[in-house]
C-alpha positions as CSV (number, residue, x, y, z in Angstrom):
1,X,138.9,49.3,35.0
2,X,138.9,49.5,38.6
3,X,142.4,49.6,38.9
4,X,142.9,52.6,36.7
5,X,140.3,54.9,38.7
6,X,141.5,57.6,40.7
7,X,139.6,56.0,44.5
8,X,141.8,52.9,43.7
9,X,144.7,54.7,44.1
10,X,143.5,56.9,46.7
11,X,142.9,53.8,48.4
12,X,146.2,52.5,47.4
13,X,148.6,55.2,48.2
14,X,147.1,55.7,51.4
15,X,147.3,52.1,53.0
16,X,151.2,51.7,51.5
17,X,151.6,54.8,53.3
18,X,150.1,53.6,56.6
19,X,151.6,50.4,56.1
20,X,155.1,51.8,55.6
21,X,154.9,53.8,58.9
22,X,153.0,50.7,61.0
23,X,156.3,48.7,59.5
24,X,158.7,51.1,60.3
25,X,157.4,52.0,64.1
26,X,156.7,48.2,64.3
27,X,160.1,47.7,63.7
28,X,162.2,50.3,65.5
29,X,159.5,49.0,68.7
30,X,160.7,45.6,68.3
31,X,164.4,46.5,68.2
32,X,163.9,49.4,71.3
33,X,161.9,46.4,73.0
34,X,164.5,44.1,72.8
35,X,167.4,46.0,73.7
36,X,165.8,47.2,76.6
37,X,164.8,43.9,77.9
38,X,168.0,42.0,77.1
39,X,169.9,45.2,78.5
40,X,167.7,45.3,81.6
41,X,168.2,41.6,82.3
42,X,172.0,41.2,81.2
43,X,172.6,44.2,83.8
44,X,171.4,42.6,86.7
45,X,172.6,39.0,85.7
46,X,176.0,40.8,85.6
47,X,175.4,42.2,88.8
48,X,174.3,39.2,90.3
49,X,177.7,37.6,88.5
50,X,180.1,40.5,89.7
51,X,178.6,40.0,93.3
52,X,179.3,36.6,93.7
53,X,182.6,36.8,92.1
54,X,183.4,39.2,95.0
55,X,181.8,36.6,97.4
56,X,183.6,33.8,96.1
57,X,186.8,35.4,95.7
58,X,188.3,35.6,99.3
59,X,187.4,31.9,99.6
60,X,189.4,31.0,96.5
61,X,192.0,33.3,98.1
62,X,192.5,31.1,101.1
63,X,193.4,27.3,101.5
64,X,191.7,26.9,104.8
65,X,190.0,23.5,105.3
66,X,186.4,23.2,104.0
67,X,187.1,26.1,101.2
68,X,185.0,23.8,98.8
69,X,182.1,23.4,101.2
70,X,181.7,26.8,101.9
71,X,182.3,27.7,98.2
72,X,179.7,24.9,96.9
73,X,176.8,26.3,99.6
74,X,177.1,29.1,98.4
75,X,176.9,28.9,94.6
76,X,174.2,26.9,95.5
77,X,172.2,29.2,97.7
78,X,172.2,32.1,95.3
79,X,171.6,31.0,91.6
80,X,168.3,29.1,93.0
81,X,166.3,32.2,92.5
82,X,167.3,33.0,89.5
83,X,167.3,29.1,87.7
84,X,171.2,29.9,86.5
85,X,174.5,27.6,86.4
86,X,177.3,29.4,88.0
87,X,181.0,27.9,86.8
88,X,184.3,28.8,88.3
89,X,187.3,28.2,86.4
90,X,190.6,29.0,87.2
91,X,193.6,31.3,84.9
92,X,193.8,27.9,83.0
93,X,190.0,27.6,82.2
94,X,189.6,24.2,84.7
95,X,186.5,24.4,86.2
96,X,187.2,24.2,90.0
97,X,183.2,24.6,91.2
98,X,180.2,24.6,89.2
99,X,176.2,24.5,90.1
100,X,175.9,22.4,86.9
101,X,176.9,18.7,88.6
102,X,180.2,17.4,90.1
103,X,180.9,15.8,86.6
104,X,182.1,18.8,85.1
105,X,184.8,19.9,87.3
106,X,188.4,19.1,86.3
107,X,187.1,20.2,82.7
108,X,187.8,23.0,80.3
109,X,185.5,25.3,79.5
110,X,186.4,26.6,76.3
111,X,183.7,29.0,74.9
112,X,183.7,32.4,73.4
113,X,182.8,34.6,77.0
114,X,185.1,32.2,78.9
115,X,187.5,32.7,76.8
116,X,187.4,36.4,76.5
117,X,187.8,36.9,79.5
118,X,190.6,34.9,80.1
119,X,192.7,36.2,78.0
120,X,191.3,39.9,78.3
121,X,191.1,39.4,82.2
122,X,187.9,41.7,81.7
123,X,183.9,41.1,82.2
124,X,182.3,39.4,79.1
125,X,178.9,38.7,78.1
126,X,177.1,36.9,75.0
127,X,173.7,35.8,73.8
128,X,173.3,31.9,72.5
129,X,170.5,29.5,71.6
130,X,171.3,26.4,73.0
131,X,169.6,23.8,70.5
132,X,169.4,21.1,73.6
133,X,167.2,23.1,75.6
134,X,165.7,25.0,72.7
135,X,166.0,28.4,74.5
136,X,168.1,31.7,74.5
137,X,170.9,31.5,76.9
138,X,172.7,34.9,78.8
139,X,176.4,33.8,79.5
140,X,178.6,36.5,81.5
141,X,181.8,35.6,83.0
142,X,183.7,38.2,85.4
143,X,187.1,38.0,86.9
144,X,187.7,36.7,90.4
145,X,190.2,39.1,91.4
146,X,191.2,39.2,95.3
147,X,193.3,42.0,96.4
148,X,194.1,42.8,92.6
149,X,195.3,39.6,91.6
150,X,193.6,38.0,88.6
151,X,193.2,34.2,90.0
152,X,189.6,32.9,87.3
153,X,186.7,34.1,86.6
154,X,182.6,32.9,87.4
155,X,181.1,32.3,84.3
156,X,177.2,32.9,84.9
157,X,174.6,31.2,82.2
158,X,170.9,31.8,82.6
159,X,168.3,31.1,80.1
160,X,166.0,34.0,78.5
161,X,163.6,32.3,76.6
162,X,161.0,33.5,78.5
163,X,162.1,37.3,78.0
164,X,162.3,36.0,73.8
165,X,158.5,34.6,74.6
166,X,157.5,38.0,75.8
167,X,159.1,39.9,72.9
168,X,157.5,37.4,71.0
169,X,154.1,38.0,72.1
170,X,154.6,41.6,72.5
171,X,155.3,41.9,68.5
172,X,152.3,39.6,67.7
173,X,150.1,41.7,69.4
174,X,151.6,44.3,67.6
175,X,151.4,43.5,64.4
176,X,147.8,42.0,64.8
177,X,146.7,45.1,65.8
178,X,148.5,46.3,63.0
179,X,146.8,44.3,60.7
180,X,143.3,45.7,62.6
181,X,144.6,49.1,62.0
182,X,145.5,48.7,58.0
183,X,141.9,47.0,57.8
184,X,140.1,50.1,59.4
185,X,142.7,51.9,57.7
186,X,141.7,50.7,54.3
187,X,137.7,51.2,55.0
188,X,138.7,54.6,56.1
189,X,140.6,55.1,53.2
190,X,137.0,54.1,50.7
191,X,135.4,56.4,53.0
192,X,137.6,59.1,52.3
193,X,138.2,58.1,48.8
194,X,134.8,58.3,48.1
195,X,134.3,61.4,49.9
196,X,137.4,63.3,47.7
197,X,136.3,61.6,44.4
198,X,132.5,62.4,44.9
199,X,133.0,65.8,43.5
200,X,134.9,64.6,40.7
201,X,132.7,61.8,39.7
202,X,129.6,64.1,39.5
203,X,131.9,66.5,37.5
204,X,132.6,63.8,35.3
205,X,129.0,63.3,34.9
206,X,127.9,66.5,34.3
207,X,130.1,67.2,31.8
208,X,129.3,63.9,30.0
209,X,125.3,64.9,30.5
210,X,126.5,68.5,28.9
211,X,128.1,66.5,25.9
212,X,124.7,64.8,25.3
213,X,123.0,68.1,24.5
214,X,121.1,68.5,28.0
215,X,122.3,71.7,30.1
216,X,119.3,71.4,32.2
217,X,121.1,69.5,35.2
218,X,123.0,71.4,38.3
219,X,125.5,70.1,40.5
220,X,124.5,70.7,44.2
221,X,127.3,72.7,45.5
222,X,128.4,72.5,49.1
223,X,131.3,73.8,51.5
224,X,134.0,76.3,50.2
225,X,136.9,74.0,49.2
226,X,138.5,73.8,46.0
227,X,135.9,71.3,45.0
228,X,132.5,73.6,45.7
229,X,134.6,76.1,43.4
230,X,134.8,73.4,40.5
231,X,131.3,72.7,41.0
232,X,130.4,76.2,40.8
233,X,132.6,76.8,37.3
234,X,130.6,73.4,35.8
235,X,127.2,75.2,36.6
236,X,128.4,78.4,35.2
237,X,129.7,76.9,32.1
238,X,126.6,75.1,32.0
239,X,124.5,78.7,32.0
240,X,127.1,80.1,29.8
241,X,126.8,77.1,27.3
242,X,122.8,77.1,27.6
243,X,122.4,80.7,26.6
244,X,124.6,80.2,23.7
245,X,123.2,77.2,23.0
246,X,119.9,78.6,22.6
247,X,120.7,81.9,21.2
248,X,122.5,79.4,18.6
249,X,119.3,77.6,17.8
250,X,117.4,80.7,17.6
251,X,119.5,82.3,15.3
252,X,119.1,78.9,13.3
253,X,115.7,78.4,13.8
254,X,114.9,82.6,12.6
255,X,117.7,81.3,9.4
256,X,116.0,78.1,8.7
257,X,112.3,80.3,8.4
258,X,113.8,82.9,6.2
259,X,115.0,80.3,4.3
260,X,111.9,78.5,4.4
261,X,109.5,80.8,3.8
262,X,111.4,83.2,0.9
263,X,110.2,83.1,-2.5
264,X,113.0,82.1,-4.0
265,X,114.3,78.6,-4.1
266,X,117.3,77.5,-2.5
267,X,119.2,74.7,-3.1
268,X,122.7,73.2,-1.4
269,X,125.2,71.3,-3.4
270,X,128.3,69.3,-1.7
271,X,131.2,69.8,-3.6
272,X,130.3,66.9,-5.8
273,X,127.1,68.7,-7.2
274,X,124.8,66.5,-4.3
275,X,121.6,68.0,-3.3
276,X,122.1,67.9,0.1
277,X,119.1,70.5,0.7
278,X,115.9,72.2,-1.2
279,X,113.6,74.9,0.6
280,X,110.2,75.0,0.5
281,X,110.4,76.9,-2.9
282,X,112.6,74.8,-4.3
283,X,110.8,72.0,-4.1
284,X,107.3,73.4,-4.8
285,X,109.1,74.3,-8.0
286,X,110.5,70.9,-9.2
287,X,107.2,69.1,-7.7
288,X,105.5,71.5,-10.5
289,X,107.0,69.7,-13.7
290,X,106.1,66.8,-15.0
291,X,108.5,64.2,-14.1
292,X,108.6,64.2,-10.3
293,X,111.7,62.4,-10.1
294,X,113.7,65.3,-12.4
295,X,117.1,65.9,-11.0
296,X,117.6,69.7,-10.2
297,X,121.1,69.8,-10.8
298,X,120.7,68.0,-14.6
299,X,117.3,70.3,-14.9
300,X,118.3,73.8,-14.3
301,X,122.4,73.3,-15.3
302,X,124.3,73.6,-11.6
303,X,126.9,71.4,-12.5
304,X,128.2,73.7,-14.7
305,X,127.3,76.9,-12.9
306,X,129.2,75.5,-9.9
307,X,132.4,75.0,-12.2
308,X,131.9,78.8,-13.1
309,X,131.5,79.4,-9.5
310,X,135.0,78.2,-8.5
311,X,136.5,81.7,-10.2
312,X,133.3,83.6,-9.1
313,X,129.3,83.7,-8.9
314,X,128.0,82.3,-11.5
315,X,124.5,83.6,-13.1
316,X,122.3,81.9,-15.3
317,X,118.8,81.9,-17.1
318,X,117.3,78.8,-17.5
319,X,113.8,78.0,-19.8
320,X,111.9,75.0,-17.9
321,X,108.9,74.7,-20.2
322,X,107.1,77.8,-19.9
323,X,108.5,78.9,-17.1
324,X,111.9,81.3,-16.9
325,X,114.3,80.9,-13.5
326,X,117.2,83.0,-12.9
327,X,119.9,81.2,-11.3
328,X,122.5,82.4,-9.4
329,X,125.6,79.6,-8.4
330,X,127.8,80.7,-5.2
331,X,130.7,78.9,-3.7
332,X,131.3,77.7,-0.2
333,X,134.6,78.0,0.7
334,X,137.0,76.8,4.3
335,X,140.7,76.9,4.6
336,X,140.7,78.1,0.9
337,X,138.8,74.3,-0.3
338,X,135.8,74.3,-1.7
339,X,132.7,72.4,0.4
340,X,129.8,73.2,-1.4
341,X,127.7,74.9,-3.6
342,X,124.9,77.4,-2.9
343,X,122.3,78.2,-5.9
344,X,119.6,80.6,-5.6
345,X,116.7,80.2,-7.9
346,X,113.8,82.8,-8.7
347,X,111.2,82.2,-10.9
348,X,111.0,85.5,-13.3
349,X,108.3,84.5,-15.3
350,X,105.9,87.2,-13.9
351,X,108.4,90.0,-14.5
352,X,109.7,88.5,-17.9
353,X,105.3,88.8,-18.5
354,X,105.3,92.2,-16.8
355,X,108.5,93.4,-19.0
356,X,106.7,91.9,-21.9
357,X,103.6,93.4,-21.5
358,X,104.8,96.6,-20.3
359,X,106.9,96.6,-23.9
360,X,103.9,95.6,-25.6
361,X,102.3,98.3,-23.9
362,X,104.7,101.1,-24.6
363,X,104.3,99.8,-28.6
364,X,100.9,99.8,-28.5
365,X,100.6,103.3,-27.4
366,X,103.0,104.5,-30.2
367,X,101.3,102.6,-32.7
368,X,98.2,103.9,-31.5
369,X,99.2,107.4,-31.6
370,X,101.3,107.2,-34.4
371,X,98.8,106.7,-36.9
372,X,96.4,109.6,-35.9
373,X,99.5,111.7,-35.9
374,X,100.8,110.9,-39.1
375,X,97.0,111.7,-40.1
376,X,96.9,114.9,-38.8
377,X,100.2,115.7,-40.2
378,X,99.4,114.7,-43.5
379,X,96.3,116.4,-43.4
380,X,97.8,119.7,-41.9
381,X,100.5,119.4,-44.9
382,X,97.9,119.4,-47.6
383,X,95.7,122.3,-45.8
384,X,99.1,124.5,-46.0
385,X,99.1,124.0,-50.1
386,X,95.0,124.0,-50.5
387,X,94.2,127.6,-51.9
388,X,91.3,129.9,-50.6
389,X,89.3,128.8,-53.1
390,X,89.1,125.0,-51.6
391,X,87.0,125.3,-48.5
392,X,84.8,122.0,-49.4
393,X,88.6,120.2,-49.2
394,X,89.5,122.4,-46.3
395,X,87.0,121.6,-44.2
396,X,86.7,118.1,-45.2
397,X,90.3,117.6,-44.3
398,X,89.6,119.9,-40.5
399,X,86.8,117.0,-40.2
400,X,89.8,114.2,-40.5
401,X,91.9,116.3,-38.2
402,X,89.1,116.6,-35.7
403,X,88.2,113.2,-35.7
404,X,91.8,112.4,-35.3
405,X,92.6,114.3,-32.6
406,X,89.1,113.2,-30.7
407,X,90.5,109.6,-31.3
408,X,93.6,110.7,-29.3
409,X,92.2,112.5,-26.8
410,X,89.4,109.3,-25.9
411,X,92.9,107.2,-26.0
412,X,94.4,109.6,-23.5
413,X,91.6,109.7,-21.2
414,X,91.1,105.7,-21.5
415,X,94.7,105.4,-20.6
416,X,94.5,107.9,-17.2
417,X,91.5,105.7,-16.6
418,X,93.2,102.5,-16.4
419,X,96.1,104.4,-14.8
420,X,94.0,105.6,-11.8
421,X,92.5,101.8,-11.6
422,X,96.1,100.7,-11.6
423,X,97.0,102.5,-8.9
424,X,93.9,101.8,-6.8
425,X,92.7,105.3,-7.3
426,X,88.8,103.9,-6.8
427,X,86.1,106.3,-6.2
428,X,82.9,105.4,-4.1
429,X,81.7,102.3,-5.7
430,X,78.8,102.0,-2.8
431,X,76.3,104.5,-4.4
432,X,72.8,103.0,-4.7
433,X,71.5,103.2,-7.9
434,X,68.5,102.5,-9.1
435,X,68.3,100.3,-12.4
436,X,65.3,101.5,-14.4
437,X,66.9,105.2,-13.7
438,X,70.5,103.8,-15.5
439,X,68.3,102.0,-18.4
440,X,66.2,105.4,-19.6
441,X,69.4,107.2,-19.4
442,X,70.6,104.8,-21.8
443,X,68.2,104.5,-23.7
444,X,67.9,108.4,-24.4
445,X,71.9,108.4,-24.8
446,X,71.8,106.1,-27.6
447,X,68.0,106.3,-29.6
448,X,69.5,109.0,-32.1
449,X,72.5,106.6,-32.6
450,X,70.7,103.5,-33.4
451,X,68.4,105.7,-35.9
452,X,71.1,107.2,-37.3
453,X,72.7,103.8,-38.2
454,X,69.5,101.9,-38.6
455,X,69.4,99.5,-35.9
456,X,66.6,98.1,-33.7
457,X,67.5,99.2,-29.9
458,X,65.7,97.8,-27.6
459,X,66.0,98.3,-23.6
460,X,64.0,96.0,-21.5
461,X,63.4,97.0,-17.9
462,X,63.2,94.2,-15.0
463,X,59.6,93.4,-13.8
464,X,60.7,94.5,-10.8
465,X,62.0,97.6,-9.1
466,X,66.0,97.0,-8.1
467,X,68.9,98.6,-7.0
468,X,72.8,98.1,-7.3
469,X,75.8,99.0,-6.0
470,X,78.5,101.1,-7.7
471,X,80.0,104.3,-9.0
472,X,77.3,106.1,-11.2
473,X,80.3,107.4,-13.7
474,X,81.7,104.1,-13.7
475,X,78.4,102.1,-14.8
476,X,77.0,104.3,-17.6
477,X,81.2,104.1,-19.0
478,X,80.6,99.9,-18.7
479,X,77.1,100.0,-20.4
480,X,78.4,102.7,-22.9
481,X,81.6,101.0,-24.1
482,X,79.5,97.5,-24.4
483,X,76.7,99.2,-26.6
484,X,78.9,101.8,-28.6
485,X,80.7,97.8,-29.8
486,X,77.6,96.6,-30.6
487,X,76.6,99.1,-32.6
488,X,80.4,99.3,-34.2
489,X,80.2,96.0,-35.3
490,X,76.5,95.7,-36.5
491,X,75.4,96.2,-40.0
492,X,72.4,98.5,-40.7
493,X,69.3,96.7,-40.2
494,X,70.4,94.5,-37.4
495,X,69.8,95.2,-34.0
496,X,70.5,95.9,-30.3
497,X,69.2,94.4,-27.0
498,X,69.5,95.4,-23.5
499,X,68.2,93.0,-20.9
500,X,68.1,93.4,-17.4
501,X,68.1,90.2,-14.9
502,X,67.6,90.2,-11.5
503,X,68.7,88.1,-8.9
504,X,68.2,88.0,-5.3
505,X,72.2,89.1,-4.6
506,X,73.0,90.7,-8.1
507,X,71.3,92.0,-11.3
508,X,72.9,91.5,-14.7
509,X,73.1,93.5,-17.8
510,X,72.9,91.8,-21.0
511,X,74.0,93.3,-24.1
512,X,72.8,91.1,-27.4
513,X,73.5,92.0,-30.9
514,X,73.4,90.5,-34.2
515,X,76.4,92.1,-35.6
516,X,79.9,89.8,-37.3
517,X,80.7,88.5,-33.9
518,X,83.8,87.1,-33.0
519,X,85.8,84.1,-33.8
520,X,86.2,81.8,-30.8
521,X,90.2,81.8,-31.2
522,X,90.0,85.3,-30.1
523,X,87.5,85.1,-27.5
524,X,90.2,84.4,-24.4
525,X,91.9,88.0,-25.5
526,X,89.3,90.4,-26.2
527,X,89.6,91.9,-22.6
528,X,93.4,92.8,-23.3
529,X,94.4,95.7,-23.7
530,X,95.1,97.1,-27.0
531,X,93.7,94.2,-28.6
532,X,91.3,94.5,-32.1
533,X,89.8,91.3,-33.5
534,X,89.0,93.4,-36.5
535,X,92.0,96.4,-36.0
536,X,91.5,97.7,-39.6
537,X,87.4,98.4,-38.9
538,X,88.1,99.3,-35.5
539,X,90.8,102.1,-36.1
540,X,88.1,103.4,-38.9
541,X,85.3,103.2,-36.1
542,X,87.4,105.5,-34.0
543,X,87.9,102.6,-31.3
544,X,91.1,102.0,-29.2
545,X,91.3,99.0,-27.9
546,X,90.8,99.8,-24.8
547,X,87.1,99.7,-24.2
548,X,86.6,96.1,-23.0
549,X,89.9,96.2,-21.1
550,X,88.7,99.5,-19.1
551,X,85.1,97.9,-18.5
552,X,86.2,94.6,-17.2
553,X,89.0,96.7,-14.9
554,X,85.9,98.6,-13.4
555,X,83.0,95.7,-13.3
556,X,85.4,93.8,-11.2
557,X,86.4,97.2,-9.0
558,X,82.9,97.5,-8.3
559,X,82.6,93.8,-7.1
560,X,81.2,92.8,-10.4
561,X,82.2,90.8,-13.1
562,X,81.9,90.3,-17.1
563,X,81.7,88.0,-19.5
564,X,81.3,87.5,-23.1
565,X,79.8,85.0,-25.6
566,X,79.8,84.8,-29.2
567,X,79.7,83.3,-32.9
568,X,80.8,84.2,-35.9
569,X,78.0,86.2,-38.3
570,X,75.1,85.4,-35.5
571,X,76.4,88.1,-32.7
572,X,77.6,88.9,-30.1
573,X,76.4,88.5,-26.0
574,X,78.3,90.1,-23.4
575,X,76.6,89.9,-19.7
576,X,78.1,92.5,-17.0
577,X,77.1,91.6,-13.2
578,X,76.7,94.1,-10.1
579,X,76.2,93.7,-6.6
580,X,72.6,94.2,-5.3
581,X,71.6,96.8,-3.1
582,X,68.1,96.3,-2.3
583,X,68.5,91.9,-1.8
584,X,64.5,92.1,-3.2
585,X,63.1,88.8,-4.9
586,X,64.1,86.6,-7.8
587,X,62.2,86.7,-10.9
């Protein structure tokens, strides 16, 4: 309200305070003004008074014929320049002479100054307002005292309204020039007012404007009083509040895109188990399961990971389908009260798959090895009880062991194989080679083989010259491993076919038997590691499970891919594709 506001009472203060000294000097001017004036004019009424008392006294004095003429002219030649009535009395208070009319001698005068001085024998003087004439009258009555002997006094009565009218005027023009004065006084005042309170108000309004949130605004700043230095500690505050301001929502923006952008899902409970907030992660893994309505606190258990959480951090694995999250529950604590929940969720499928295979793995190999090594040992524990005699047994048993120990050796250098691949350990896989080169090395590699275990082998070459990209060593191990399983699982009699395609970006190899095949349950697996459809053939074949695994590792090294086809006691297809180096014409 505008009562309450600081110019108000600016305003206020300052015209009581004018007001009180125009009232005060108004005042004391009236009173100095009046006094001087009735002082002024009751001194020389007095003297007038005193004068003719001395004038009139020698007169009284005498009783000389013609004492009243003389006595009458002159109370009457006097008084008529000053409009006054002049009364003489005597010690008894008759009036003797007056300038008032004959009527009123013979009578007694019987007011206060005529009194007075009567009795006190002394000068008197008093101020009255005579209601008949409406005016101020002077009355001053002397003693008439010839030769020292007290014989009346002159009472003289004069009016002085007209020194009242010019008092009277004298405090109107006063005090409506005071009234002029409190007016200017009061617009000077809202100047000034406005002028003092300027600073604040803008202060007021900066700081409200800083409240809002916008520290972008100044206050202009002018002069060196106490006002320039508030304004200057506003617009310091306002830089000091700015920076931290923004330093404040860069540390939150640089929080809120860790916590956006890391893996792991991050939820925030209130202290009634309410999601108040999900990350990014967190809600890509909810929005993965079925029902996309699923409450994550019912879902994953936090209700009663928080309530382990009071006493400590809580941990938990959870089992969401086929999916496996570890979840970790922290409190929030201020002033020793809980206000929330913080849960951390990371999906550890892949590592519980990684643990898993790496297990499987680490089993695999020691079954793998095992057997051969219990073979050997076996073997070598018979050889040490054969005699001299047996060296049909002997060496049929050295065979076992040989075979044996190649089988560990091919499992070793297929392991360090895959290792190197692991690791990245690639070597040049740009080498041009020429297809119908690869194919007659092939085809001499495995001719004795496929005679030896009565197979048709047939290699095809591409009606067209062509050339791939890869690592020679590489290659010949892909086509190798593909046509030492064909001829593995291919009874004598059947046969072998290696066709070459070529395309205008790639060329494929296509390896075709007409061996057992494979059931189509066990198609999606036959390029893990380890894995046998048949294990009890394979182990006696000499294979380690690793042939297909390592081929498919190095195809898709090289830029390549593989893939296989089959059915059950009809054969087996499995088509390997390289890059083309030559980019010659389809056929």
């Amino acid at each position: 309200m505008l009562w309450r506001s600081l110019r108000f009472k600016l305003v206020l203060v300052y015209t009581l305070l004018i007001l009180f000294a125009v009232e005060l000097i108004g005042a004391y001017f009236v009173r100095a003004l009046t006094s001087t004036l009735i002082h002024n004019q009751s001194s020389a009424a007095k003297s007038q008074a005193q004068l003719m008392a001395t004038l009139v006294a020698p007169q009284l004095d005498s009783n000389a014929k013609g004492v009243d003429t003389s006595i009458t002219a002159l109370l009457q030649s006097v008084p008529q320049f000053l409009d006054a009535t002049v009364y003489v009395l005597n010690q008894d208070g008759d009036v003797t002479y007056t300038t008032a009319g004959g009527a009123l001698i013979g009578q007694k005068r019987i007011d206060s100054v005529a009194t007075q001085a009567l009795l006190h024998h002394t000068s008197a003087q008093s101020i009255r307002f005579d209601p008949l004439s409406k005016s101020h009258l002077l009355a001053i009555a002397v003693p008439i005292e010839p030769r020292g002997k007290f014989i009346g006094i002159l009472e003289y009565v004069l009016s002085i309204q007209s020194t009242y009218d010019t008092i009277r005027q004298a405090t109107t023009i006063f005090y409506t020039g005071s009234i002029g004065v409190l007016i200017l006084t009061i617009v000077l005042g809202i100047i000034v007012a406005r002028a003092l309170t300027r600073p604040v108000l803008d202060v007021t309004r900066q700081a409200r404007v800083m409240a809002e949130g916008d520290f972008s605004t100044r206050l202009l700043v002018t002069g060196n009083d106490e006002f320039s230095a508030l304004g200057e500690a506003i617009n310091h505050l306002a830089d000091e509040l700015a920076e931290a301001l923004a330093a404040n929502r860069m540390e939150q923006d640089r929080l809120r895109t860790i916590i956006t952008s890391i893996g792991e899902g991050l939820i925030v409970l209130d202290a009634n188990c309410n999601v108040l907030f999900m990350n990014r992660a967190a809600r890509n893994i909810f929005h993965a399961t079925e029902d996309p309505d699923v409450d994550p606190v019912e879902l994953l258990g936090l209700d009663r990971l928080a309530n382990d959480a009071l006493e400590s951090e809580a941990r938990s694995v959870r089992v969401v389908g086929d999916t496996i999250y570890h979840v970790i529950v922290t409190g929030i604590y201020r002033n020793g009260q809980v206000e929330g929940f913080v849960a951390v969720v990371r999906d550890v499928t892949e590592q519980e798959k990684l643990n898993q295979a790496r297990r499987d793995f680490v089993t695999n190999v020691s079954h793998e090895l095992r057997t051969p090594l219990t073979t050997v040992k076996s073997h070598l524990e018979v050889l040490h009880d054969l005699d001299e005699d047996e060296v049909e047994t002997r060496n049929q048993f050295l065979k076992v062991i040989e075979e044996e120990t190649d089988r560990m050796v091919r499992l070793t250098q297929d392991l360090l194989q895959l290792s190197d691949l692991d690791r990245g350990a690639t070597p040049n896989v740009q080498q041009p080679i020429a297809v119908v080169d690869l194919l007659d090395r092939v085809r001499q590699r495995f001719a004795v083989q496929a005679n030896g275990l009565h197979l048709e082998f047939h290699v095809e070459h591409p009606r067209e010259t062509a050339t791939i990209y890869g690592n020679f060593d590489m290659v010949n191990r892909i086509l190798d491993n593909l046509i030492s399983n064909a001829f593995k699982y291919t009874a004598p009699g059947g046969s072998v076919r290696v066709t070459t395609f070529v395309y205008p970006t790639t060329v494929s190899f296509e390896v075709v038997d007409s061996g057992i095949g494979i059931p189509e349950s066990d198609l999606p697996r036959v390029f893990e590691r380890f894995y046998r459809v048949d294990k009890a053939r394979s182990r006696r074949l000499g294979g380690t499970g690793l042939g297909l695994a390592l081929a498919r590792e190095m195809a898709e090294r090289m830029g390549g891919f593989i893939y296989i086809s089959s059915e059950p006691d009809v054969g087996t297809t499995v088509r390997v594709t390289f890059r083309r180096a030559d980019g010659g014409d389809s056929v």
